[in-house]
mmCIF file of the N, C-alpha and C atoms, coordinates in Angstrom:
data_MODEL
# 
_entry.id   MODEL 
# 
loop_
_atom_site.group_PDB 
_atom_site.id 
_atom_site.type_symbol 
_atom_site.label_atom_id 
_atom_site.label_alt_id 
_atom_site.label_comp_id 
_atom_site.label_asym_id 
_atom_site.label_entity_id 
_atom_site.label_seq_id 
_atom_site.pdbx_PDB_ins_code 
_atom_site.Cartn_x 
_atom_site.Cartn_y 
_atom_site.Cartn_z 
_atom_site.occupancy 
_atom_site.B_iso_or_equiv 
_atom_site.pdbx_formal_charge 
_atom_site.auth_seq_id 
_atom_site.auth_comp_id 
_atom_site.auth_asym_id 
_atom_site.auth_atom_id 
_atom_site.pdbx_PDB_model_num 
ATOM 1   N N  . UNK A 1 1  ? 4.092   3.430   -2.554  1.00 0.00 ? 1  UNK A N  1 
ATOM 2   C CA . UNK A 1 1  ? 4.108   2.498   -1.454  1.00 0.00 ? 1  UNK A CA 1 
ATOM 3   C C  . UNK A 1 1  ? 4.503   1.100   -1.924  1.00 0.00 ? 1  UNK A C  1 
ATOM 4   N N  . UNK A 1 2  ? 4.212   0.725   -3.392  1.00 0.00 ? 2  UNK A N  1 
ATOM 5   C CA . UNK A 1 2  ? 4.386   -0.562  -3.619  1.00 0.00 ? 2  UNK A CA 1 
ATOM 6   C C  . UNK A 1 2  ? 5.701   -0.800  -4.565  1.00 0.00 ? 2  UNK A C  1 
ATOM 7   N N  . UNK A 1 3  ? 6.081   0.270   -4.664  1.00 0.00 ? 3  UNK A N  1 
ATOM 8   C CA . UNK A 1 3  ? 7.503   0.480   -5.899  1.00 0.00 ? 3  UNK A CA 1 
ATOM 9   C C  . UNK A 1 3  ? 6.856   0.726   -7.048  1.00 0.00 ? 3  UNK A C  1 
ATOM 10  N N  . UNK A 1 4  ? 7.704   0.492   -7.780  1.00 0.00 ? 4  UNK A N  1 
ATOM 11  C CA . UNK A 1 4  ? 7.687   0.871   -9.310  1.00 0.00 ? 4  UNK A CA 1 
ATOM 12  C C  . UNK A 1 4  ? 7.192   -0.822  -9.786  1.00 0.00 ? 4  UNK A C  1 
ATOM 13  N N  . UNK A 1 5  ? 5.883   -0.558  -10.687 1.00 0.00 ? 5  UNK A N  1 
ATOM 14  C CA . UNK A 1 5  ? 5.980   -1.937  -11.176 1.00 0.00 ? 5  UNK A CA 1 
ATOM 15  C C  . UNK A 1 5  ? 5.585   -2.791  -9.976  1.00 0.00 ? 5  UNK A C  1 
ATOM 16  N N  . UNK A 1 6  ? 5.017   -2.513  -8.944  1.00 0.00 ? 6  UNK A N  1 
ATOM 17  C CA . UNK A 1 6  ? 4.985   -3.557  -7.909  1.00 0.00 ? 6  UNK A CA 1 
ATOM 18  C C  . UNK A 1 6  ? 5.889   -4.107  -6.874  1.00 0.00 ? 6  UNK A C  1 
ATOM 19  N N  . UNK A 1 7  ? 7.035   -3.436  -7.592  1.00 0.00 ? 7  UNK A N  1 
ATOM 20  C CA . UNK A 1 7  ? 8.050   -4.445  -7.027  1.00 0.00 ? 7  UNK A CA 1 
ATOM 21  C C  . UNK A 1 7  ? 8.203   -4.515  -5.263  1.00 0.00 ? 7  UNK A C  1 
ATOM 22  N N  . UNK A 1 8  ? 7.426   -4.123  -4.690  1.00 0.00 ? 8  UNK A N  1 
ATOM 23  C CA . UNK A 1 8  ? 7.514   -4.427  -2.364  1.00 0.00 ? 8  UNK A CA 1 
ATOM 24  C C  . UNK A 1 8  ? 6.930   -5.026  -2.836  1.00 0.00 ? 8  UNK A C  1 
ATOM 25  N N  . UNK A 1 9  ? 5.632   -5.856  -3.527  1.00 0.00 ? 9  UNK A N  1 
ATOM 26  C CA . UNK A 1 9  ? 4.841   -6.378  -3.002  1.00 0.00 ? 9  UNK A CA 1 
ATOM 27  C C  . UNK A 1 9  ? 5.226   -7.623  -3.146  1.00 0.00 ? 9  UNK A C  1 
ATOM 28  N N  . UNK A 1 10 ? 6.376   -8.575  -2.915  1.00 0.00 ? 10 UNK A N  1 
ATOM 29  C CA . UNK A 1 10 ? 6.888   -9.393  -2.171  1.00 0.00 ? 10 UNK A CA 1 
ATOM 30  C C  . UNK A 1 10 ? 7.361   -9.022  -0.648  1.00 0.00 ? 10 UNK A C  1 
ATOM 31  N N  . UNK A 1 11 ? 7.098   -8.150  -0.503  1.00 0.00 ? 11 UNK A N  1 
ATOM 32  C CA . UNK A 1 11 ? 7.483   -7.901  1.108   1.00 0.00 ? 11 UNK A CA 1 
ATOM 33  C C  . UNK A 1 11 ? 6.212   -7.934  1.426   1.00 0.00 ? 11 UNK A C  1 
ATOM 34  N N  . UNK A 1 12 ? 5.212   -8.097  1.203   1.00 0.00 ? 12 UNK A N  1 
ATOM 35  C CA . UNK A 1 12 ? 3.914   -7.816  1.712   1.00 0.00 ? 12 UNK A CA 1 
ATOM 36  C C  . UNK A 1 12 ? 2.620   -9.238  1.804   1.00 0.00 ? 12 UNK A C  1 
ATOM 37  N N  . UNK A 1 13 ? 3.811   -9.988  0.545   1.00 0.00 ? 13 UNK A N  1 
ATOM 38  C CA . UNK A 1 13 ? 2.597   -10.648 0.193   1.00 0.00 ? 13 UNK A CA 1 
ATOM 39  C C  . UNK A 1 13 ? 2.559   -12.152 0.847   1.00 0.00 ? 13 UNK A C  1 
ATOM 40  N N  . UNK A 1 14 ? 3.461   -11.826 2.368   1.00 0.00 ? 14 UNK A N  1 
ATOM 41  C CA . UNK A 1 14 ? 3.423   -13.062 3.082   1.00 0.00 ? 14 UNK A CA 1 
ATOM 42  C C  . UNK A 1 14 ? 2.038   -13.518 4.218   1.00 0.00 ? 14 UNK A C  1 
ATOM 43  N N  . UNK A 1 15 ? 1.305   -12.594 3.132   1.00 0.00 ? 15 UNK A N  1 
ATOM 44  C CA . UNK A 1 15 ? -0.239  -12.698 3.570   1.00 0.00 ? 15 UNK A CA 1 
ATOM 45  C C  . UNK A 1 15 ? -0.675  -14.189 2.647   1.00 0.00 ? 15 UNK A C  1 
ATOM 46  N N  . UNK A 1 16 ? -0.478  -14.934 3.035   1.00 0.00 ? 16 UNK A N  1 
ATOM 47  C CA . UNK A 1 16 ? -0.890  -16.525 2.154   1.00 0.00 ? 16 UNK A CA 1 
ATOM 48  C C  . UNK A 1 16 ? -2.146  -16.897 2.075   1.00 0.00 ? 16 UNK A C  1 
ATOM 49  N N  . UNK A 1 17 ? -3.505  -16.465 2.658   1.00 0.00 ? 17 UNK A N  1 
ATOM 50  C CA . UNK A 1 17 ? -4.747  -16.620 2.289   1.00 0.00 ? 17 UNK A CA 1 
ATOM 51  C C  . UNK A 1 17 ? -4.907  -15.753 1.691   1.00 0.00 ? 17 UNK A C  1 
ATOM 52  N N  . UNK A 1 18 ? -4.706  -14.701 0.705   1.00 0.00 ? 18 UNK A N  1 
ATOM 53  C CA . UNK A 1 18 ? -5.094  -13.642 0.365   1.00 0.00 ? 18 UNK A CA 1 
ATOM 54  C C  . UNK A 1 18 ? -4.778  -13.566 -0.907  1.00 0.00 ? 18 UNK A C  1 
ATOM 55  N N  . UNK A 1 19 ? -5.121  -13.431 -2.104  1.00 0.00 ? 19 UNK A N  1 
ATOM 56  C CA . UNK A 1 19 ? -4.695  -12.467 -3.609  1.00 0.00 ? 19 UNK A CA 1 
ATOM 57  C C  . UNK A 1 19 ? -4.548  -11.130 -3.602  1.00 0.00 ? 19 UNK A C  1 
ATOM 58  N N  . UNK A 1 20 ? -3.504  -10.260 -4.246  1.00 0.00 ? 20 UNK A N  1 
ATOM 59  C CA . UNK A 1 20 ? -3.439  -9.266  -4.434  1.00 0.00 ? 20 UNK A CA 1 
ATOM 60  C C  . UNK A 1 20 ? -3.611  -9.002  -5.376  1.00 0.00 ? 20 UNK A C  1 
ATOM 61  N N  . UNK A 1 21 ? -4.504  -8.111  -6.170  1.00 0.00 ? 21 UNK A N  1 
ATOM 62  C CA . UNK A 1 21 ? -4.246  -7.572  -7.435  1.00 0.00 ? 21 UNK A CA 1 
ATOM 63  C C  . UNK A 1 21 ? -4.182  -6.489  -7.524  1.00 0.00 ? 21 UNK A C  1 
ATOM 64  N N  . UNK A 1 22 ? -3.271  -5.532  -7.960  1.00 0.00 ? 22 UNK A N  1 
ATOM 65  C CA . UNK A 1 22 ? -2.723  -4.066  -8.281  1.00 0.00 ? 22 UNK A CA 1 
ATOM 66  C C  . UNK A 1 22 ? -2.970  -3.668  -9.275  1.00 0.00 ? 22 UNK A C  1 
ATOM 67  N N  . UNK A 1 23 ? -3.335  -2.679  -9.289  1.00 0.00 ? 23 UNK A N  1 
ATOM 68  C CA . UNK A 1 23 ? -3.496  -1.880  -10.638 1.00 0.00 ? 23 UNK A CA 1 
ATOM 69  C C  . UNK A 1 23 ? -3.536  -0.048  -10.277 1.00 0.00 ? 23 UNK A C  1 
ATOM 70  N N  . UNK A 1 24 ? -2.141  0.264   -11.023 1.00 0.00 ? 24 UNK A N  1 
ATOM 71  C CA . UNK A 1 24 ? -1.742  1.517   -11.285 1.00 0.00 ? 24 UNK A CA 1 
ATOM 72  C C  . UNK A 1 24 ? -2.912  2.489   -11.991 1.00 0.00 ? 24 UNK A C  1 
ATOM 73  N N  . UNK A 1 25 ? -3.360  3.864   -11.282 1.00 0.00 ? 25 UNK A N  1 
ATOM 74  C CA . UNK A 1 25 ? -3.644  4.503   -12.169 1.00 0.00 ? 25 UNK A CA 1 
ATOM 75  C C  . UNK A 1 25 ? -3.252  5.845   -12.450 1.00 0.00 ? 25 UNK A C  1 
ATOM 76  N N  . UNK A 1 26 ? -2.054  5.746   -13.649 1.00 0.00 ? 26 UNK A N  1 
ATOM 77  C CA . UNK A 1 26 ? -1.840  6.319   -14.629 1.00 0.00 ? 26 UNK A CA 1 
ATOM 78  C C  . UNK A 1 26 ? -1.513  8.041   -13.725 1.00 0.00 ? 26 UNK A C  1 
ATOM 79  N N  . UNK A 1 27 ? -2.743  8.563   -14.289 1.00 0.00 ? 27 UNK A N  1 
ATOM 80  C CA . UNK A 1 27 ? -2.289  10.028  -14.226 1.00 0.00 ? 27 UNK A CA 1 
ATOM 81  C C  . UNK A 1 27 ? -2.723  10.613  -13.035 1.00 0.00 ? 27 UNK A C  1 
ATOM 82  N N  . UNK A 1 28 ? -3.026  9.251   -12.245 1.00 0.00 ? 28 UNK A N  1 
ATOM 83  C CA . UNK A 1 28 ? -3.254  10.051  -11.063 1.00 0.00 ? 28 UNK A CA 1 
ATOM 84  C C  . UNK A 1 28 ? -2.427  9.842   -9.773  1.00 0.00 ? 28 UNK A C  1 
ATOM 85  N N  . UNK A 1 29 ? -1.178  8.890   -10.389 1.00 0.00 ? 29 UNK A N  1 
ATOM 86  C CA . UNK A 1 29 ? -0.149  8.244   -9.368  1.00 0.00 ? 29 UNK A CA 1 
ATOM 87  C C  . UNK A 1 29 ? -0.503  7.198   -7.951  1.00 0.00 ? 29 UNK A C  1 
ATOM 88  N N  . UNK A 1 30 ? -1.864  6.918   -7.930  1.00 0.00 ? 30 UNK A N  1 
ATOM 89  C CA . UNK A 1 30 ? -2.552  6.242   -7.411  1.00 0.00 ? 30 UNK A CA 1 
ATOM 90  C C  . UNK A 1 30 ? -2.544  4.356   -7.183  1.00 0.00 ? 30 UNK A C  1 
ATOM 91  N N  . UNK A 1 31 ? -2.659  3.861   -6.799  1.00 0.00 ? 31 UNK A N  1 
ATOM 92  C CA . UNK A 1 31 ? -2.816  2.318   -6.929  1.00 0.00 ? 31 UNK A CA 1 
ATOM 93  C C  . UNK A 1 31 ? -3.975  1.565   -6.771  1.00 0.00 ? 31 UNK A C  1 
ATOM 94  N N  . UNK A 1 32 ? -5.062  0.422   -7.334  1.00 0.00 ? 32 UNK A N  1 
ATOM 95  C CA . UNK A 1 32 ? -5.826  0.564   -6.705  1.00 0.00 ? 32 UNK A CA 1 
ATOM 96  C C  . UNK A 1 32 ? -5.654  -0.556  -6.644  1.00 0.00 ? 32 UNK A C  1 
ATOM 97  N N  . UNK A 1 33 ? -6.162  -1.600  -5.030  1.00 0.00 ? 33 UNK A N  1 
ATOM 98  C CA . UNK A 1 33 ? -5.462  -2.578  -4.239  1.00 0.00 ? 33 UNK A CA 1 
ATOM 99  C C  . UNK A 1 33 ? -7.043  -4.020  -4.742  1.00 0.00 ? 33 UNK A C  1 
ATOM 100 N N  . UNK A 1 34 ? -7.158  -4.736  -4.940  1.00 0.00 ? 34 UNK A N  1 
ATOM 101 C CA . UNK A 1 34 ? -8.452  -5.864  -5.234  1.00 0.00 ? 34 UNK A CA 1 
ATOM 102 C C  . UNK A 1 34 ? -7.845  -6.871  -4.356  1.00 0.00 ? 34 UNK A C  1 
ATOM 103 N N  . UNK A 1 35 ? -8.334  -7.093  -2.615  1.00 0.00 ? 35 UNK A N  1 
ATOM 104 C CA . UNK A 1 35 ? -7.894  -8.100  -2.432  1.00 0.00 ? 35 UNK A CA 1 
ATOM 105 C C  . UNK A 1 35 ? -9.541  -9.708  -2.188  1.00 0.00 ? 35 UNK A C  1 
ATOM 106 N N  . UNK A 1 36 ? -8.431  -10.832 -2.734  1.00 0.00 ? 36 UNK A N  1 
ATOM 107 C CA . UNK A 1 36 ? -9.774  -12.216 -2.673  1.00 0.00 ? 36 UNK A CA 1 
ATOM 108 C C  . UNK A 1 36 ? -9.308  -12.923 -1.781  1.00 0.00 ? 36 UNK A C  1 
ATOM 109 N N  . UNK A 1 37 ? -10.000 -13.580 -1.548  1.00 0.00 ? 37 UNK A N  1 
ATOM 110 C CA . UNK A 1 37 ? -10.166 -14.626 -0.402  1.00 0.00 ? 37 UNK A CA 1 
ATOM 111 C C  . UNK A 1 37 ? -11.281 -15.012 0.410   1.00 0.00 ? 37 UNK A C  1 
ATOM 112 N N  . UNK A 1 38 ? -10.918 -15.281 1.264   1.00 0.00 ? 38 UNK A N  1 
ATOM 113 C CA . UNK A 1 38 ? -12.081 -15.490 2.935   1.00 0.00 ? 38 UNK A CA 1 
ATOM 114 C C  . UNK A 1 38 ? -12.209 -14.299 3.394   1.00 0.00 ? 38 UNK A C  1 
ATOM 115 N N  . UNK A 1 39 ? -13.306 -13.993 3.777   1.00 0.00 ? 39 UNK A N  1 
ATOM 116 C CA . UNK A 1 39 ? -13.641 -12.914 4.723   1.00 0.00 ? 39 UNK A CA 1 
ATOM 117 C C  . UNK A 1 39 ? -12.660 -11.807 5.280   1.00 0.00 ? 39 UNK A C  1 
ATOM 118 N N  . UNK A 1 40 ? -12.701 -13.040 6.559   1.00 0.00 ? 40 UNK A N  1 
ATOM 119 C CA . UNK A 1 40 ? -12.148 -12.324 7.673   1.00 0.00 ? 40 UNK A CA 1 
ATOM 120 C C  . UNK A 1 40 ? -10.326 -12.389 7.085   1.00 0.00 ? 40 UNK A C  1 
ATOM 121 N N  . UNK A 1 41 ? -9.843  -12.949 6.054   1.00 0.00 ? 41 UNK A N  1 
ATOM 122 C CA . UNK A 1 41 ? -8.542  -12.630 5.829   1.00 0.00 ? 41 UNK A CA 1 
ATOM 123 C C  . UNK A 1 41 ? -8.594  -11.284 4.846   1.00 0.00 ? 41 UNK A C  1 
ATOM 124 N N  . UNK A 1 42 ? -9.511  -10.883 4.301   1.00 0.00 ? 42 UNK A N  1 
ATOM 125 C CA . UNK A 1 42 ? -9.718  -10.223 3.580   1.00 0.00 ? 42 UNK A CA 1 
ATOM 126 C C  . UNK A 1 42 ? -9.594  -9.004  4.430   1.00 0.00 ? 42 UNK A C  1 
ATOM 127 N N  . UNK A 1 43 ? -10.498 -9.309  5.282   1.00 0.00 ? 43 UNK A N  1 
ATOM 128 C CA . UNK A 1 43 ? -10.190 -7.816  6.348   1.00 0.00 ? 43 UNK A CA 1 
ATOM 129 C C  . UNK A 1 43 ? -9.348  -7.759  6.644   1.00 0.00 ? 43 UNK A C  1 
ATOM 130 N N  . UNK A 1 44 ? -8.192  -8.619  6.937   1.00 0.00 ? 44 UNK A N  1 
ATOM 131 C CA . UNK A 1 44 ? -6.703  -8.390  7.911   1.00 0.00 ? 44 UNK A CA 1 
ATOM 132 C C  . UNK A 1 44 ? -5.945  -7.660  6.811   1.00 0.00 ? 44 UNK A C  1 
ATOM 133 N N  . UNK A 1 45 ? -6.296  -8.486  5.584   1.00 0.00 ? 45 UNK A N  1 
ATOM 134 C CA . UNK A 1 45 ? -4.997  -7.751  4.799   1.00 0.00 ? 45 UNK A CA 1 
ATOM 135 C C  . UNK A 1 45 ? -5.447  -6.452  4.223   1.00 0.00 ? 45 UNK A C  1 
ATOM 136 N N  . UNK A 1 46 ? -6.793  -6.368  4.226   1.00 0.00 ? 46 UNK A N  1 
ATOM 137 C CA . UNK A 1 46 ? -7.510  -4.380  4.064   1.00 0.00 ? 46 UNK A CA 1 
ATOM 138 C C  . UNK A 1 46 ? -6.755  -3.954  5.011   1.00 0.00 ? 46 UNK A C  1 
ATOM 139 N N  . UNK A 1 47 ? -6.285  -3.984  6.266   1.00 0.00 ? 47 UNK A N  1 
ATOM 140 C CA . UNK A 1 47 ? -6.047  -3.545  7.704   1.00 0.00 ? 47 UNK A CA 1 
ATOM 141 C C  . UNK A 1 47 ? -5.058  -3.340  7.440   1.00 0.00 ? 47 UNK A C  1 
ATOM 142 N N  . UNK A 1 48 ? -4.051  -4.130  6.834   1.00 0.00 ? 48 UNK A N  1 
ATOM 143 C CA . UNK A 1 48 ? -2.306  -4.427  6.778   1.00 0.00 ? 48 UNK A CA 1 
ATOM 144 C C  . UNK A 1 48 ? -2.419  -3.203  5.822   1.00 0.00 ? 48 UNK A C  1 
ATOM 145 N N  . UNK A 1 49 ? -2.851  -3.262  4.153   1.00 0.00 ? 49 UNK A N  1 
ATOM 146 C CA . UNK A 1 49 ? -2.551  -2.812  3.464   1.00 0.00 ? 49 UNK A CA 1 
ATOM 147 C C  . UNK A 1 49 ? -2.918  -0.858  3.597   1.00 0.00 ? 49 UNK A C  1 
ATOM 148 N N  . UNK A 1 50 ? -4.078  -0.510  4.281   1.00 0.00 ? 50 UNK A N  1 
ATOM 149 C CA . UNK A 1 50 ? -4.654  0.549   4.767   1.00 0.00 ? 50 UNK A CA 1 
ATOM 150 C C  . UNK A 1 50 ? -3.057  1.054   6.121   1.00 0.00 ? 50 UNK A C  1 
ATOM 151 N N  . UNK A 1 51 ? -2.866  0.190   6.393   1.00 0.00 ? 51 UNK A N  1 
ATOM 152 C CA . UNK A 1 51 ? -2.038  0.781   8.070   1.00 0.00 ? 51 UNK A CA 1 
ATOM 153 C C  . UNK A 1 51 ? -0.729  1.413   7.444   1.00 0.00 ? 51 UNK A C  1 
ATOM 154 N N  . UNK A 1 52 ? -0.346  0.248   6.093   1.00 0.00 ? 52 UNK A N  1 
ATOM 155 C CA . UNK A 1 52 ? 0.881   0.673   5.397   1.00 0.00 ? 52 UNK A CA 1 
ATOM 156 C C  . UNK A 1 52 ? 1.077   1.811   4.715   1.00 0.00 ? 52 UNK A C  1 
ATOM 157 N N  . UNK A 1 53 ? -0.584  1.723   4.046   1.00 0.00 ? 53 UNK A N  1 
ATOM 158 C CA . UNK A 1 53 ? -0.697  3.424   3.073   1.00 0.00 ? 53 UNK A CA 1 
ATOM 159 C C  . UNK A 1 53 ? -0.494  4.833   4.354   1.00 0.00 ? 53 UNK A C  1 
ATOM 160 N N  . UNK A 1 54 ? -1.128  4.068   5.208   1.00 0.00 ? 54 UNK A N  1 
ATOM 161 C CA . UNK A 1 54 ? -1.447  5.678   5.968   1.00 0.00 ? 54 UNK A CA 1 
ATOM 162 C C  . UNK A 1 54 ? 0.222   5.802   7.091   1.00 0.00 ? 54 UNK A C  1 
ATOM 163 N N  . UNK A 1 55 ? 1.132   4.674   7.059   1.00 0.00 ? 55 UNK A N  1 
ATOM 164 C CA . UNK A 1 55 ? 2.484   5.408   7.603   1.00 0.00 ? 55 UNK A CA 1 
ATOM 165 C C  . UNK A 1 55 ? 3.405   5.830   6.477   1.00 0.00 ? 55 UNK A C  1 
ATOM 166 N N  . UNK A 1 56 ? 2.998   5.007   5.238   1.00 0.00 ? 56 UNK A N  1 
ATOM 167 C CA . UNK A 1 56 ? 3.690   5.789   3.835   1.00 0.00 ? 56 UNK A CA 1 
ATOM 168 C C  . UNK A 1 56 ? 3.355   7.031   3.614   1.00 0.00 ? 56 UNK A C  1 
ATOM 169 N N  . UNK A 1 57 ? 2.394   7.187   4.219   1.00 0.00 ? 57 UNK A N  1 
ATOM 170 C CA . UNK A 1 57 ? 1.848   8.745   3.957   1.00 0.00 ? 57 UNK A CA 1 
ATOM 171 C C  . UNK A 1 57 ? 1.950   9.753   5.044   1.00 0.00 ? 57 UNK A C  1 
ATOM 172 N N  . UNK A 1 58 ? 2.285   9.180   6.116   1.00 0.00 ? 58 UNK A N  1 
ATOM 173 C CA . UNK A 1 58 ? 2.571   9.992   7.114   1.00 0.00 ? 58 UNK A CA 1 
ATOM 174 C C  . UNK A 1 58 ? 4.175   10.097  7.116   1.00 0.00 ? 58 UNK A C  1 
ATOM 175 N N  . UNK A 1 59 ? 4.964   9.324   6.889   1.00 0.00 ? 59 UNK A N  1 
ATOM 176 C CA . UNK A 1 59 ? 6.290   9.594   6.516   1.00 0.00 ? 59 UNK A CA 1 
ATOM 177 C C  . UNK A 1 59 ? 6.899   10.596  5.636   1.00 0.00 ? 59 UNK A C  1 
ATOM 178 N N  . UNK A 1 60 ? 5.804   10.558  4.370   1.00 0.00 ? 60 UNK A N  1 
ATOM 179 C CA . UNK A 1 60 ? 5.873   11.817  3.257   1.00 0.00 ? 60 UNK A CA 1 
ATOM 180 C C  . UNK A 1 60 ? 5.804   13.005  3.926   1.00 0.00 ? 60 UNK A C  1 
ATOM 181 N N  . UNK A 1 61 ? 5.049   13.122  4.457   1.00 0.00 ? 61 UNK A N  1 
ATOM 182 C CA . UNK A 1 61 ? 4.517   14.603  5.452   1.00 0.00 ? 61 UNK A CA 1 
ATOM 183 C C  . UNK A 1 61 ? 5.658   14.550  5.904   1.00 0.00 ? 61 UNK A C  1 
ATOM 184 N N  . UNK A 1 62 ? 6.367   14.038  6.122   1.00 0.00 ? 62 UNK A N  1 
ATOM 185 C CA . UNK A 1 62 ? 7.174   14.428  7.349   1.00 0.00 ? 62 UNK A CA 1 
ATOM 186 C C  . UNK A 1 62 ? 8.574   14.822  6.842   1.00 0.00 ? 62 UNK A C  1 
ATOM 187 N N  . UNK A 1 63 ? 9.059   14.199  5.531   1.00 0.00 ? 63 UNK A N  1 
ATOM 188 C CA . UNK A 1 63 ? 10.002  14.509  4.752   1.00 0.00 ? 63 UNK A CA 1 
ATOM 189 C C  . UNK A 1 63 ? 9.448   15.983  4.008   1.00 0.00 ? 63 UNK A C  1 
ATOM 190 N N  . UNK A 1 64 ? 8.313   16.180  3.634   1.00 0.00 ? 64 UNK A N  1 
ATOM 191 C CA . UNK A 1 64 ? 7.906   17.484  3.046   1.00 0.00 ? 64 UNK A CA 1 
ATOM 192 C C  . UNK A 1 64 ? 8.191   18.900  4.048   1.00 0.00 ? 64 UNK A C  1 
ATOM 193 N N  . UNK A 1 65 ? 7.566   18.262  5.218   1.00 0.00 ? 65 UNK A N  1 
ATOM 194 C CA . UNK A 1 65 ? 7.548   19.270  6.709   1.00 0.00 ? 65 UNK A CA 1 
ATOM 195 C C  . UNK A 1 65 ? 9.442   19.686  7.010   1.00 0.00 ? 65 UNK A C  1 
ATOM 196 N N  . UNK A 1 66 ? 9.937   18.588  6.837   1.00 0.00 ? 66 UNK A N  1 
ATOM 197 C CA . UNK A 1 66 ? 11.388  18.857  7.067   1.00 0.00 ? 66 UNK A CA 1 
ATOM 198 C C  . UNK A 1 66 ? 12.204  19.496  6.312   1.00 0.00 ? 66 UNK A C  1 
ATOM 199 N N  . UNK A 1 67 ? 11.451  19.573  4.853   1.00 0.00 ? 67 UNK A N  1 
ATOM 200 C CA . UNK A 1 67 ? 12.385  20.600  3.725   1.00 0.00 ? 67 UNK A CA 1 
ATOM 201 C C  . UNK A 1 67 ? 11.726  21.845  3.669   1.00 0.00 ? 67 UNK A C  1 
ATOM 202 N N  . UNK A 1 68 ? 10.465  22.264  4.263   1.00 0.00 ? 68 UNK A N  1 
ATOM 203 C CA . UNK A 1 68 ? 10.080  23.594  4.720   1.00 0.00 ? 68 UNK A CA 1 
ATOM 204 C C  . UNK A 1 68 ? 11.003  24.020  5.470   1.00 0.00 ? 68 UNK A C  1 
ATOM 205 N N  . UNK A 1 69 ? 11.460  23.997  6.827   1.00 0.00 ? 69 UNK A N  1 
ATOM 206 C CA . UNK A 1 69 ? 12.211  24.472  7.667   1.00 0.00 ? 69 UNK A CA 1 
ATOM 207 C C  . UNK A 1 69 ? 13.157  24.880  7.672   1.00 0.00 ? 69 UNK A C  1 
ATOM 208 N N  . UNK A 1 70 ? 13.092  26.734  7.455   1.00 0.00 ? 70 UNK A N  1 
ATOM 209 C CA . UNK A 1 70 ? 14.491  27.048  6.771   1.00 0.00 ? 70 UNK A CA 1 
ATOM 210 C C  . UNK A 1 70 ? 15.685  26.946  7.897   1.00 0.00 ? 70 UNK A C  1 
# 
């Protein structure tokens, strides 16, 4: 979801109250997201970053579902 190395997360990170910190894990192809700030920005960008994983992931399904279909 975030590229290789991070590299979307300039598309993302026009969240300006917020820190992102990323960290890859390894063998499990996973990311895990640490965001700081205020509160309630904290929640928006949990919200942003959660809404993004779950259409990145619903998009996968859908490219997987489409190469089933003989």
């Amino acid at each position: 979801m975030f590229g290789l190395a991070g590299s979307r997360v300039l598309d993302i990170e026009q969240v300006s109250k917020v820190m992102l910190e990323l960290k890859v894990l390894e063998p499990l192809g996973l990311t895990e997201v640490m965001v700081y700030g205020s509160y309630l920005y904290k929640l928006w960008a949990r919200w942003m970053v959660q809404s993004m994983a779950e259409w990145h992931h619903q998009q996968q399904e859908q490219e997987y579902s489409n190469l089933r279909i003989p």
